[in-house]
N, C-alpha and C positions, 0 to 999 in steps of 0.2 A: 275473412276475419275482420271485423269491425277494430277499428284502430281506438283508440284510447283519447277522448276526448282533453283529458289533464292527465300531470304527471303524477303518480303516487307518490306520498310522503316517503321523503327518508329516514330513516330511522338513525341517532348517531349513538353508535354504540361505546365512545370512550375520547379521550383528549391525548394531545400531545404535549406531553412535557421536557422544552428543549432552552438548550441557552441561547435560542436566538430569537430575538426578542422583534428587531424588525424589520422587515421584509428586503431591504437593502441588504441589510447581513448572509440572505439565503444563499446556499452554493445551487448555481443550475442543476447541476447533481449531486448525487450522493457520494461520490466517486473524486469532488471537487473541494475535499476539504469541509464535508459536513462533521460536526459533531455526532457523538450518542447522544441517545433518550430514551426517555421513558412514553410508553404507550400505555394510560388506566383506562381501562377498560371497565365500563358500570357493573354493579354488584350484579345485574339481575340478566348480566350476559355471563357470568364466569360459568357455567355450564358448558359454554359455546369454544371455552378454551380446552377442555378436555384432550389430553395428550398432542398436545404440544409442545416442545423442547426445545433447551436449549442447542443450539447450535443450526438449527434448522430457517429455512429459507423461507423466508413468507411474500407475498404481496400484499401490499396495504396501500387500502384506498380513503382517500383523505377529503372533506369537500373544504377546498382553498377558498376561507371566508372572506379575505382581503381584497379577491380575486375582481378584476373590472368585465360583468358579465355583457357591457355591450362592445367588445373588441372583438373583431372579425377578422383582422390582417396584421401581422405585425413583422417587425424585422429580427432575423431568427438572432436569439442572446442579445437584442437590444442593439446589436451593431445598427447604426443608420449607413452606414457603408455597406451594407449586402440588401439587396430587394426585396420587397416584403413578400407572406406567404400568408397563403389561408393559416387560420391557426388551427383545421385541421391535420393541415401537414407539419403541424410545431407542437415542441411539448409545453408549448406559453402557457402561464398559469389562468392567463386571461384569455376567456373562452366563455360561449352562453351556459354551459354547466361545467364547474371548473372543480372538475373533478380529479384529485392528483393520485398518480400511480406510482408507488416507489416499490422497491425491491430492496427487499435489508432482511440481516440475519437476526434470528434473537441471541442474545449474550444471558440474559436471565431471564427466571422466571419468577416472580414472586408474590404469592394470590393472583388478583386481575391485575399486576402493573408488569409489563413486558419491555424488558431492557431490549436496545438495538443498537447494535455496534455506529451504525451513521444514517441519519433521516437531514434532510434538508427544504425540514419547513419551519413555521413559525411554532412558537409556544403556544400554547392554546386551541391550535387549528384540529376541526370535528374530526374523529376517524370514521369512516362508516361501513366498512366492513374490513375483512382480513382474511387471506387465502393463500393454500401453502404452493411451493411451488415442489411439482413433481419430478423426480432428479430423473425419471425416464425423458423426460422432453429433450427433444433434438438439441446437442448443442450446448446443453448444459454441466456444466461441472462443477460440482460444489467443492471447493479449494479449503473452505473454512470457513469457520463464523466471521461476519463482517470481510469478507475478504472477495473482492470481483472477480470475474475469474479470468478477465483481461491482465491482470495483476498477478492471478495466479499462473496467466501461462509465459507473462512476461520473463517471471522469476524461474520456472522450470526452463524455457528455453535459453536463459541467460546461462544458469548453470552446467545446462548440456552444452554446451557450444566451450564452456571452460574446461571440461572434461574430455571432451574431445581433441582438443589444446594440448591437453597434460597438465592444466593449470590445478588441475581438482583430484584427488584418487579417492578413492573408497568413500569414508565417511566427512572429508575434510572438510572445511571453510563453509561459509556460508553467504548466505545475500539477503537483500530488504529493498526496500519500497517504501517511499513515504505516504500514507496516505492523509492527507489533513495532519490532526495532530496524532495518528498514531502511524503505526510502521507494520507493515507484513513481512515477515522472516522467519527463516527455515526453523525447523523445530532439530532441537539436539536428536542426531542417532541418525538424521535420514543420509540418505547416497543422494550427492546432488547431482549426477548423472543419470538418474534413473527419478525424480519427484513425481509424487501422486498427491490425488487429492487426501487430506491428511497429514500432509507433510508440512504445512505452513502453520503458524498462528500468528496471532495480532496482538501488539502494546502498544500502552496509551505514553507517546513520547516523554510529557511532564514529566510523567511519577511512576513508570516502568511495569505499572500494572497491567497483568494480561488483562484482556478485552476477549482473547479465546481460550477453545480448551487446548491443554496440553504444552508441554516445557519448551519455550522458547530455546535459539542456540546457547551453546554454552557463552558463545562473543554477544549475548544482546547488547551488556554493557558497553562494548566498543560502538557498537551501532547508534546505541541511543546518545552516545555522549558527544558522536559525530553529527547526527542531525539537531541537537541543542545549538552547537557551534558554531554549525557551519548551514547558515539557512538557505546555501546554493546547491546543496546536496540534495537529492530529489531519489539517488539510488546509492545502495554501496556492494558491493561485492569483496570478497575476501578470499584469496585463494594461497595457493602455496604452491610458487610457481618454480620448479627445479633447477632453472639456469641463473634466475636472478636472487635463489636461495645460497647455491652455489657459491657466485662471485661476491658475495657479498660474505661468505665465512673465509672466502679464500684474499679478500681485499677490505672487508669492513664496511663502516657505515655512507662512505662514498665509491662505490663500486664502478664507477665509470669512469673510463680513461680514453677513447678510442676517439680519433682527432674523427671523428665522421658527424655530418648536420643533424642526425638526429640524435645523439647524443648530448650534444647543449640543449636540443632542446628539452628531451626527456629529464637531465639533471636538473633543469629550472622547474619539473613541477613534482620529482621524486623529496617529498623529509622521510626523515629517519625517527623510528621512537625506539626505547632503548630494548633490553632483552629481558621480559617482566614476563611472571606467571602468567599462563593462557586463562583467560577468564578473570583474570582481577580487575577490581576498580584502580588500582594504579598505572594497569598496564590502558585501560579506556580514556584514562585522564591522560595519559602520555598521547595515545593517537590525536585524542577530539583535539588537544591542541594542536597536534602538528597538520590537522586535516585546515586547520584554518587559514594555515601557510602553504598546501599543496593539495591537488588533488589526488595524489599517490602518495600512500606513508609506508614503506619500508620497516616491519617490525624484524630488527634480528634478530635472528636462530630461531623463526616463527614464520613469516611469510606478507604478505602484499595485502592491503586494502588501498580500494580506488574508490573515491565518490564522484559523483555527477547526477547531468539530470536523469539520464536513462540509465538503465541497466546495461544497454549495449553500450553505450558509449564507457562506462565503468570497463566493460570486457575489452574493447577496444585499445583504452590503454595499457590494462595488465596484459595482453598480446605485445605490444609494442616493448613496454619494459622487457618482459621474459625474451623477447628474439632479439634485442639488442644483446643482453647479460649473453645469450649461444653465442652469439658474432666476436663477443671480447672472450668468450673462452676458447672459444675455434682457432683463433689468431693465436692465444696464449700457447696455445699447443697443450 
């Protein structure tokens, strides 16, 4: 077969419309704190969009016009401390056809302009084609619109491991993920010992607007009011944990008495917020403040929120709390 003396034209079939305006601003991934956008796509391709939906998985391929197409090596994320790589073993935007690959969910549909929960490129940069991603493929799970499924399994395994604990029963508590500026968490109704794909949605942190389909938890407001706060918060988990629900109706808002070392230490990062309807904005303004002062808030006659960077580490310390609160009730007799 005779090879192809030039390259054929490409065709661009639509623009990116995003709030990042310059190249410095780009997250390496999508995953890294990209914003939404919008994808217009030209009048004389909306044919080409025919049943495609929202909530569904696409790839989009972008030609990166910024891109420096005579770079052959570079040091992978810019670090000059790690050894350079061909930039085909890198996803560097600068490459001889600097062709970018991302993977994002649609959030709307509207004529030819296709909302996307997170893209992390420039405004203006050409799209040149778009392809869906088939959820038979090895390995894939689709968790929810805009939602990775690194994210998705983070948050499933986090919740199983609290359930198995006893931190969790049936329908309780919930958990989240920061991602950029919005947040993945449970949707009201699921069993967090058992989560499937379905069972997560996404909000946009500012202004609490979902970003997917379907009811966020009934605690989003606690959620969201903690990662406004508290910009060290990266995970929060929320459970209701029996021994330090316990000692804390049977002793109050300072539950700890027990001359043992991890007890000073646990009481330096346990506050307390007071005993307010589940689901209100007064009871979220209680925590977000106390989360700024602790990374475990204590809600009474309700139950334990822990934030941090991970999810395990969140489970990590409501573990901790809950078997000290057994060790002071054991001893109590």
């Amino acid at each position: 077969m005779p090879l192809l003396s030039e390259t054929p034209p490409l065709v661009v079939i639509g623009h990116v419309r995003s709030p990042l305006a310059d190249v410095r601003d780009c997250p390496k991934q999508y995953t890294e704190g990209a914003p939404p956008a919008e994808i217009h796509v030209l009048p004389e391709f909306a044919p080409a969009l025919h049943t495609l939906a929202p909530g569904q998985d696409v790839i989009l391929l972008t030609w990166l016009h910024e891109a420096d197409r005579d770079t052959l090596s570079v040091h992978p994320r810019g670090d000059v401390n790690r050894p350079k790589k061909g930039v085909f073993n890198t996803r560097s935007p600068d490459r001889p056809n600097p062709v970018g690959l991302h993977r994002c969910t649609l959030t709307g549909i509207a004529g030819t302009v296709l909302r996307v929960a997170a893209l992390e490129v420039l405004d203006g940069t050409p799209v040149i084609d778009i392809k869906p991603v088939y959820h038979e493929c090895p390995g894939h799970t689709n968790w929810g619109a805009g939602i990775p499924g690194e994210v998705g399994t983070a948050i499933r395994d986090a919740c199983a491991r609290a359930w198995a604990r006893g931190l969790l029963t049936g329908l309780d508590g919930n958990a989240s993920l920061r991602l950029g500026s919005a947040m993945a968490i449970t949707r009201t109704g699921t069993a967090k010992g058992r989560l499937a794909p379905g069972d997560l949605t996404l909000l946009d942190l500012e202004t609490g607007r979902a970003l997917g389909p379907d009811a966020a938890s009934t605690e989003a407001l606690m959620h969201l009011e903690v990662y406004r706060r508290q910009p060290a918060a990266g995970a929060i988990l929320h459970t209701h944990p029996p021994h330090l629900i316990a000692l804390s109706l049977r002793r109050g808002p300072n539950p700890f008495s027990a001359p043992l070392p991890e007890a000073d230490y646990l009481r330096a990062r346990l506050a307390t917020a007071p005993a307010l309807p589940p689901g209100s904005a007064e009871l979220a303004r209680a925590v977000g403040q106390a989360a700024t002062l602790c990374p475990a808030v204590l809600l009474l006659n309700h139950g334990l929120l822990c934030w941090a960077e991970t999810l395990a580490q969140a489970a990590d310390l409501a573990e901790q709390l809950d078997s000290l609160a057994r060790v002071e009730l054991l001893a109590a007799g």
